[in-house]
Each structure stands twice: as C-alpha cells, then as structure tokens.
C-alpha positions as a Markdown table, in Angstrom:
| # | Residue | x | y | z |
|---|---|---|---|---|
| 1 | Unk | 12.1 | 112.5 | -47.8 |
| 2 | Unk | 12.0 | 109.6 | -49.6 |
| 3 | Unk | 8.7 | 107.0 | -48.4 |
| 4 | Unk | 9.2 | 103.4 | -48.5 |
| 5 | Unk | 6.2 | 100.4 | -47.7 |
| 6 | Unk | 7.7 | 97.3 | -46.8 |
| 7 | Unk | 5.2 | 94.6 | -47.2 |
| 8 | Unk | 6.0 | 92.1 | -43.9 |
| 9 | Unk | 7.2 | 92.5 | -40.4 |
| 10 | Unk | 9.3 | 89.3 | -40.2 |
| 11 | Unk | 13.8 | 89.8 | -40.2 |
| 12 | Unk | 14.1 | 90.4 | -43.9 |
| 13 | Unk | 11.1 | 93.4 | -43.1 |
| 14 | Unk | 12.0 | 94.8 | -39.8 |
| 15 | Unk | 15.9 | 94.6 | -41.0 |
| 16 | Unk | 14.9 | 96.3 | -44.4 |
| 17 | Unk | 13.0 | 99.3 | -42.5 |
| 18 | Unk | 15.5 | 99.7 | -39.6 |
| 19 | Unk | 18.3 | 100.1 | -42.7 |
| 20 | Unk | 15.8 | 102.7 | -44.6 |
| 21 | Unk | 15.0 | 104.7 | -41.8 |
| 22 | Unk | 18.8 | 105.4 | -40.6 |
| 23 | Unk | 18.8 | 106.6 | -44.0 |
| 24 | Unk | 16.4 | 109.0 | -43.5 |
| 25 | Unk | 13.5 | 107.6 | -45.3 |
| 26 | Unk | 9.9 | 107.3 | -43.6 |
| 27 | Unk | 8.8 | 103.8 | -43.3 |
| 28 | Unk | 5.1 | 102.3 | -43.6 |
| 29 | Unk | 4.5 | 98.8 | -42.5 |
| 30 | Unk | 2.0 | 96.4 | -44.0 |
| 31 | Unk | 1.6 | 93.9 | -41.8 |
| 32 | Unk | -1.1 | 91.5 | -41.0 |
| 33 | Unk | -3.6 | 92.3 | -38.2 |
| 34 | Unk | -1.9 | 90.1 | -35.2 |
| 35 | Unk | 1.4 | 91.6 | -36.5 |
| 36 | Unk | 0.6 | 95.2 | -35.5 |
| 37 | Unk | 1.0 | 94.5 | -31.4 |
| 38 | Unk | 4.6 | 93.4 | -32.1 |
| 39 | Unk | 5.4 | 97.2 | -33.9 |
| 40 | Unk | 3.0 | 98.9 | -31.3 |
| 41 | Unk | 6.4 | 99.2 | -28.8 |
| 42 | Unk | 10.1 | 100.2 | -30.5 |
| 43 | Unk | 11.9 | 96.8 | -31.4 |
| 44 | Unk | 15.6 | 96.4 | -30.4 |
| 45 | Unk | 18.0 | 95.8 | -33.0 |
| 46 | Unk | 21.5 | 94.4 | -32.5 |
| 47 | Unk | 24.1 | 96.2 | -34.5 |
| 48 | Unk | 27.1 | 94.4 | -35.4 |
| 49 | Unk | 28.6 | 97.4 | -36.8 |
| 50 | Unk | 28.2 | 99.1 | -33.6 |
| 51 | Unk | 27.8 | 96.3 | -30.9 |
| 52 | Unk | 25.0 | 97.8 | -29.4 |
| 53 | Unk | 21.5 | 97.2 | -29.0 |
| 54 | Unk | 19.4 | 100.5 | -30.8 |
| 55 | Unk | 15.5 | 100.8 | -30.1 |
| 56 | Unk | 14.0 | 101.2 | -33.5 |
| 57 | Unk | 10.4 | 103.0 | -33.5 |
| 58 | Unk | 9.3 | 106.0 | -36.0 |
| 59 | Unk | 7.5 | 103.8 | -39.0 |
| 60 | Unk | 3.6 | 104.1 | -39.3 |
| 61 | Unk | 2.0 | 100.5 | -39.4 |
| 62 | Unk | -1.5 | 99.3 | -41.6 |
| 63 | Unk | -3.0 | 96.3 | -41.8 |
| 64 | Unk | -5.4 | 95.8 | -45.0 |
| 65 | Unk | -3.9 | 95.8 | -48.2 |
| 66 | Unk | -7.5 | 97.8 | -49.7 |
| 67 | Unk | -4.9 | 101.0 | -47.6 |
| 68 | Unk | -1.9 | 100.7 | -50.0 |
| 69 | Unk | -4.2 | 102.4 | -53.0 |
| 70 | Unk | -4.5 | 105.5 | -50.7 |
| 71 | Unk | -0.5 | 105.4 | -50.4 |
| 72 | Unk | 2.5 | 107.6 | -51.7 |
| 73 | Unk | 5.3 | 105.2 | -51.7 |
| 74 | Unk | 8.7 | 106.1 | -53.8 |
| 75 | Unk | 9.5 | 102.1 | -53.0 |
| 76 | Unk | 7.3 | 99.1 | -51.7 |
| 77 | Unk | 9.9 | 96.4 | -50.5 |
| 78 | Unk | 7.6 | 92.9 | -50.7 |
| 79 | Unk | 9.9 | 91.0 | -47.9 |
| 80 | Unk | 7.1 | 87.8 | -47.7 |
| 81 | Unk | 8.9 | 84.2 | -48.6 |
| 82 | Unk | 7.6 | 83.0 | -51.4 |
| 83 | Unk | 5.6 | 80.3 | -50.4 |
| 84 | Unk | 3.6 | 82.8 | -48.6 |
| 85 | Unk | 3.5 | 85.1 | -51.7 |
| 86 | Unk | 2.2 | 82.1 | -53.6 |
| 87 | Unk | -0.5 | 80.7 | -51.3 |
| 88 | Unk | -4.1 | 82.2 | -51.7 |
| 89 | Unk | -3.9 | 85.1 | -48.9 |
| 90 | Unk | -0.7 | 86.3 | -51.0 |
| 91 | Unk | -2.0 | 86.0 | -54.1 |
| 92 | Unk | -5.1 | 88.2 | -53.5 |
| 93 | Unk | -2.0 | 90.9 | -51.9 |
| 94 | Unk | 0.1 | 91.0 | -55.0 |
| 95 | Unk | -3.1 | 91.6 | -57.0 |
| 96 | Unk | -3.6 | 94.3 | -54.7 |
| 97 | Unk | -0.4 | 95.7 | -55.1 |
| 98 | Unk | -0.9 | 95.7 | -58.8 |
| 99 | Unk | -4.2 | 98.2 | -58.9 |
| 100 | Unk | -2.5 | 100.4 | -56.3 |
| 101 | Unk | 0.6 | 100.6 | -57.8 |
| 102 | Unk | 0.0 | 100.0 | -61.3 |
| 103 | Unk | 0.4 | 103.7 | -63.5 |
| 104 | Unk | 2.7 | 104.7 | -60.4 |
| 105 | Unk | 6.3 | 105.7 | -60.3 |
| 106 | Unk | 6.5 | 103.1 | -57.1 |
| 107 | Unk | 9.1 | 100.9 | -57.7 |
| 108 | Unk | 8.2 | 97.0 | -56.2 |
| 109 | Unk | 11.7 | 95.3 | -55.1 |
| 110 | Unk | 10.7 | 91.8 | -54.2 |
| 111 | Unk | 13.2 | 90.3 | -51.4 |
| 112 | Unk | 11.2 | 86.4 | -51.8 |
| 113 | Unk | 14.2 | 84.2 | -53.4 |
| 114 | Unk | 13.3 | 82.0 | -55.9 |
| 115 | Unk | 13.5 | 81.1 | -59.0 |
| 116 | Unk | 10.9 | 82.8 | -61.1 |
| 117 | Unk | 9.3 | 84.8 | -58.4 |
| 118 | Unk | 9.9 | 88.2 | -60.4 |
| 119 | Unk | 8.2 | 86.8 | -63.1 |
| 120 | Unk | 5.6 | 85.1 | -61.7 |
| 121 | Unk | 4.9 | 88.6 | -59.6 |
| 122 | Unk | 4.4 | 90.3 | -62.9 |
| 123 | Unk | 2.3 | 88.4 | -64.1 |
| 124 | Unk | -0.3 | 88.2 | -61.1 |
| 125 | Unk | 0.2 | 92.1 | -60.3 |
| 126 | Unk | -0.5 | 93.0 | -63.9 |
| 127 | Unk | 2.5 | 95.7 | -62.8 |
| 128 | Unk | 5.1 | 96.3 | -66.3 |
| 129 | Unk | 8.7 | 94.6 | -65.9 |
| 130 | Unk | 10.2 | 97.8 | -65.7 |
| 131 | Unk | 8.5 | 98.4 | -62.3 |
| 132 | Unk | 9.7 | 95.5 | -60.3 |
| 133 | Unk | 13.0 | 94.5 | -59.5 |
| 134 | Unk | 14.7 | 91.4 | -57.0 |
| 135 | Unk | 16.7 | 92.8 | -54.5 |
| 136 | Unk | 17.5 | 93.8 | -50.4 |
| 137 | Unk | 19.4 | 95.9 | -48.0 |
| 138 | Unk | 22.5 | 94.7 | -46.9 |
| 139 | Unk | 22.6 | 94.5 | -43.2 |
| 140 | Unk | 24.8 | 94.6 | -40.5 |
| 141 | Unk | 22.1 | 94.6 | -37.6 |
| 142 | Unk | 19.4 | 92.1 | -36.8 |
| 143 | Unk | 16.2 | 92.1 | -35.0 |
| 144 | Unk | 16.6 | 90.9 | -31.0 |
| 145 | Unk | 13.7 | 88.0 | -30.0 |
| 146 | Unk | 12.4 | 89.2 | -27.1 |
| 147 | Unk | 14.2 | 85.9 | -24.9 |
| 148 | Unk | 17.6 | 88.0 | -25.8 |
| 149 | Unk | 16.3 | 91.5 | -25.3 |
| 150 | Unk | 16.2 | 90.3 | -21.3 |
| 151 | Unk | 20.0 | 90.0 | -21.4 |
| 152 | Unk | 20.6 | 93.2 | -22.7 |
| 153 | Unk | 21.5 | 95.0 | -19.4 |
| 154 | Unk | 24.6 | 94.4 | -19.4 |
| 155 | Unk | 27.5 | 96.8 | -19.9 |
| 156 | Unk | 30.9 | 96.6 | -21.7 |
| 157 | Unk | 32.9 | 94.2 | -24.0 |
| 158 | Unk | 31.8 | 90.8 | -22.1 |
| 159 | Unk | 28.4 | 92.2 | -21.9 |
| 160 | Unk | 28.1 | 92.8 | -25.7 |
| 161 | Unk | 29.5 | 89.5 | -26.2 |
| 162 | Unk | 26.6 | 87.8 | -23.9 |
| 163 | Unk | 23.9 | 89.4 | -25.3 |
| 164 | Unk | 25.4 | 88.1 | -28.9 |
| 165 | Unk | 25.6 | 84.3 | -27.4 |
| 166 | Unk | 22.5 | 84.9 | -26.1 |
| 167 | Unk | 21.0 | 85.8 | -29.4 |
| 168 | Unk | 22.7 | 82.8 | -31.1 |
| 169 | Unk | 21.7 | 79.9 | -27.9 |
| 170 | Unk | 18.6 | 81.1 | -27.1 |
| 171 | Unk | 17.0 | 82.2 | -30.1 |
| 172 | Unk | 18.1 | 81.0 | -32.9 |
C-alpha cells in the first residue's frame, strides 16, 4: 500500500487525500494543532462525478513537524500557499521536511503556485532537485463547509442540485 503525508488540511489537502485514499493509498495528515478537531469526525465531500455527498474518514492525523522524521512516506504532498510556506512558521517546516526526508526515497510534490517556489523549497529544505517536483491531483469532488453539509438531507435530482447551490451561495 502505497503511504502518502500531505502537509495541510485546507481544499487543496483534504481534496488531495480524499483522491489518494479512493486510490487505495493510506493517508497521514500534518496539520497544525487547532486543525486536528476539524479531521477528528469524517468530512463530507461533494462528488461531482457522482453527485453525491461521500463521508471521507480513514487517514491518521499529527501535529508537530519534529513526527515526520519518524515517518515512512512513499510521497509527502506540501499543499500550504506559498505565502504561508514562506513566512517564518513555514520556513522552520520545510527545514524540517528536509532532515526527515533528506537521503529518503520520499518524493516532496509541492501543490503552492508560484513562481520559483520549487526552487526556493530546495534551497531551504537542503532536499536534491531530483526529489521534489510541482504538481496536484485532479479533482472532481470538493470539501462541503459545514453551512452546506446541513442541506444535505435531501434526496434525488433537485436535492443534489440544492445542496450544489447551497455550496456555491452560502459558502463560497
């Protein structure tokens, strides 16, 4: 089974890790510590593939960087913006990504956009360029704020469509 960290629990994470683990993989979360009461209870995902709302549990969460040395990741998807990556709290992660990962066969796919970012996480990881790549899942399926989730009751065709205007009115 292949195991994947994703680094952030925001729509580009959760997304990311609801993708992996329909694939099979087994998902690890590094989040901050306030983040880990949102992942404590499954999160509804909206599939516009399917139309349907799919509870998404399963993934193991941590919240201290120091933990990622102890893991055994095939992947580590970094899904933080940049501007987080770049301020000081992100800075001292991506130098902790680089000793835990550094010598490893993870590979680091960085899902910020911007121009330079790859580079610039090389450099501050210490990590070799062959190790890190830009890149994302595609989805068709997005993470349901918990103002839509209420409207998810209802049943059939104008249901599915309610809970979709709901999403896009309410929430967005």
């Amino acid at each position: 089974m292949t195991s994947v960290g994703i680094v952030g629990a925001g729509s580009v994470g959760v997304n990311t890790a609801y993708d992996l683990t329909r694939a099979g993989a087994k998902v690890t979360f590094l989040v901050r510590p306030h983040r880990r009461e949102q992942l404590s209870r499954p999160q509804v995902m909206y599939s516009y593939d399917t139309n349907t709302l799919d509870p998404f549990s399963g993934y193991e969460v941590i919240t201290d960087a120091a933990e990622l040395a102890g893991q055994k990741f095939d992947f580590l998807f970094v899904t933080l913006d940049t501007a987080a990556l770049r301020n000081e709290a992100g800075l001292t992660l991506v130098k902790e990504i680089g000793r835990a990962f550094n010598g490893t066969n993870t590979g680091v796919i960085l899902a910020a956009v911007g121009i330079g970012v790859r580079e610039w996480f090389i450099a501050e990881s210490g990590l070799p360029a062959e190790q890190v790549v830009m890149g994302s899942t595609g989805a068709l399926i997005h993470e349901v704020a918990a103002c839509a989730s209420r409207s998810a009751s209802t049943e059939g065709s104008a249901g599915r469509f309610a809970i979709s205007a709901a999403v896009k009115l309410r929430c967005w």
